[in-house]
C-alpha positions in Angstrom: 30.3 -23.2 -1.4 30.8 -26.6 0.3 27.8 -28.5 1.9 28.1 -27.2 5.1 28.2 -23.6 4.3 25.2 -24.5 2.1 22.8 -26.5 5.2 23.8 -23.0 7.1 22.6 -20.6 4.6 18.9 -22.6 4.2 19.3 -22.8 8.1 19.8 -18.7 8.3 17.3 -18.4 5.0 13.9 -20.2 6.7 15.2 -18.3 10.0 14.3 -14.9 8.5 11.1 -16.4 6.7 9.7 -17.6 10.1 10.4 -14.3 11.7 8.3 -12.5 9.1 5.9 -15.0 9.1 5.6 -14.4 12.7 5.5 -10.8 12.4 2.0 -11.5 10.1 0.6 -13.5 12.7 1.3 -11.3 15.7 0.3 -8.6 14.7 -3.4 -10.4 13.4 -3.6 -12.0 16.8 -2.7 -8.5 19.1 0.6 -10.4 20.6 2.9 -7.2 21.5 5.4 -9.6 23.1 5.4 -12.0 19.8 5.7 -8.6 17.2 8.5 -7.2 19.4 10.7 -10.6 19.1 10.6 -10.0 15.2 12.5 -6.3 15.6 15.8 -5.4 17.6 14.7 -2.7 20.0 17.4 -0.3 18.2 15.9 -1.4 14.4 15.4 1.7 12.3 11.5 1.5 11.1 10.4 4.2 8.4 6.7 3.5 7.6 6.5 7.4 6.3 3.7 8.2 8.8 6.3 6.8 11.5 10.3 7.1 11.4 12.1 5.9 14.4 13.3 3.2 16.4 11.6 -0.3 16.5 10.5 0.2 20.2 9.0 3.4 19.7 7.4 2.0 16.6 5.7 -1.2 18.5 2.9 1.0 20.8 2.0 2.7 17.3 1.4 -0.1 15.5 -0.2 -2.0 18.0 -2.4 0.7 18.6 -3.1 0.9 15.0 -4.3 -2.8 14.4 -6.3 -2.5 17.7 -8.2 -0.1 16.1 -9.9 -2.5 13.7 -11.7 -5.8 15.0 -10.3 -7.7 12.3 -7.4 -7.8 10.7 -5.3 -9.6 8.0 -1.5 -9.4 7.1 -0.3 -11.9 4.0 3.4 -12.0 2.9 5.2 -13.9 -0.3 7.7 -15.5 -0.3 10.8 -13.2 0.9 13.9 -12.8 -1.3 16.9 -13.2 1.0 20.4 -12.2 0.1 22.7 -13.2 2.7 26.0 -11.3 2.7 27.5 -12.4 5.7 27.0 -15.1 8.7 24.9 -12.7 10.1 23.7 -10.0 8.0 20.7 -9.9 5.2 18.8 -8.0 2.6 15.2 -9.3 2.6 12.7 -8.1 0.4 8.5 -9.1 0.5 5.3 -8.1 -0.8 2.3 -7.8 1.6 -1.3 -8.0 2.0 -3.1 -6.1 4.6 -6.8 -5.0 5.6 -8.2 -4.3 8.6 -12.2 -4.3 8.7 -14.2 -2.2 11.8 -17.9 -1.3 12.1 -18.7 1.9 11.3 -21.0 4.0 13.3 -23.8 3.5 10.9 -23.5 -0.7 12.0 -21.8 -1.3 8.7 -18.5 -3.2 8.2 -15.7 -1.9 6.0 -12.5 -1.1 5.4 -9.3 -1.3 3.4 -6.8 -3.7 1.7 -3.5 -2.3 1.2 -0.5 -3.8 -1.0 3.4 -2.9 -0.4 6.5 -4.0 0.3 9.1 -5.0 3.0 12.2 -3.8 2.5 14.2 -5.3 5.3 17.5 -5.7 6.4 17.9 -8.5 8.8 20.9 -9.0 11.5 21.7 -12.4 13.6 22.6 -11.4 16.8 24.0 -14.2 19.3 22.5 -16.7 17.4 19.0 -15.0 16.4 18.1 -13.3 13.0 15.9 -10.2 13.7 14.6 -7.1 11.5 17.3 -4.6 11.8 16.0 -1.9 9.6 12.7 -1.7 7.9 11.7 0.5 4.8 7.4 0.1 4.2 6.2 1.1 0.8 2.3 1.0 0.1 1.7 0.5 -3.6 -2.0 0.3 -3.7 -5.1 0.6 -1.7 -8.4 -0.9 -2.1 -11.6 0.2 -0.2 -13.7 -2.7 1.2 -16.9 -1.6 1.5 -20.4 -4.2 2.7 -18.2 -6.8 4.8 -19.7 -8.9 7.0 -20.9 -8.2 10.4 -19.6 -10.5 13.4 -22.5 -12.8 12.9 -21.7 -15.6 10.4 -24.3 -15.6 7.0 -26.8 -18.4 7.8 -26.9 -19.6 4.0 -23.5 -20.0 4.2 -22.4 -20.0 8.1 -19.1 -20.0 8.4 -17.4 -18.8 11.4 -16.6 -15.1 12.0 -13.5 -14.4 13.9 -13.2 -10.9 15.8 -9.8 -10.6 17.7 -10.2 -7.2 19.5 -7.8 -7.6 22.4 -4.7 -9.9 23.2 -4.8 -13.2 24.5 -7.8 -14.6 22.1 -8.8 -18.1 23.1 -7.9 -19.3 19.4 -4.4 -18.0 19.6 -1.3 -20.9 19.9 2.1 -19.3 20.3 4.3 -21.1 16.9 
């Protein structure tokens, strides 16, 4: 592969990183608009519970996430195996919890790993998730998590994103 062809394929490679990295942050931060730019509206989602197109998939998941008052996706590092200018098979494992407090004024929840299995296309000029498989490998409860008011031996800040439009957010 000459150096050209080799720039392109880093070029097309942090593309699809950035466009999961923005799925994690839009969907922590409520941004429908920003989690609909990571999905072609005709993507094929299969997330077992929901099988369908990427449009009809983004009011579910939104509606999920907007469920709990925090929220926290984590991906690695995705393996990318380009096959053609503008095709991919991506592949990442994820982190994700989602805290809410319960009706007895305690805060839990759960942390869930899995894995993306992806297949990305570049359509004039823009790599998006084409087709999405989700696999959950584990679960962990999350049981005595903190309250919205920061601990004051150890005060750090408590963040509770329960609508779009927080004042912290900064479209990347």
């Amino acid at each position: 592969m000459n150096m050209d062809a080799q720039l392109q394929a880093l070029l097309d490679k942090q593309a699809i990183a950035e466009v999961l990295q923005r799925y994690s942050r839009t969907l922590d931060w409520l941004d429908d608009e920003g989690q609909a730019g990571c999905f072609w509206p005709d993507a094929h989602i299969d997330y077992g519970f929901f099988t369908g197109s990427a449009a009809d998939f983004l009011p579910v998941v939104m509606q999920i996430e907007r469920a709990s008052q925090r929220r926290w996706h984590f991906l690695s590092t995705p393996s990318i195996a380009l096959h053609s200018s503008d095709r991919a098979s991506v592949e990442c494992y994820g982190f994700a919890t989602g805290i809410r407090e319960q009706d007895d004024g305690t805060w839990s929840g759960g942390l869930y790993g899995g894995r993306y299995l992806d297949e990305f296309e570049k359509r004039d000029g823009e790599w998006r998730i084409a087709s999405r498989r989700y696999i959950m490998d584990w679960k962990l409860p999350l049981e005595d998590q903190p309250g919205n008011e920061p601990n004051p031996d150890f005060p750090l800040p408590v963040l509770q994103i329960i609508a779009s439009g927080h004042p912290d957010y900064r479209v990347m």
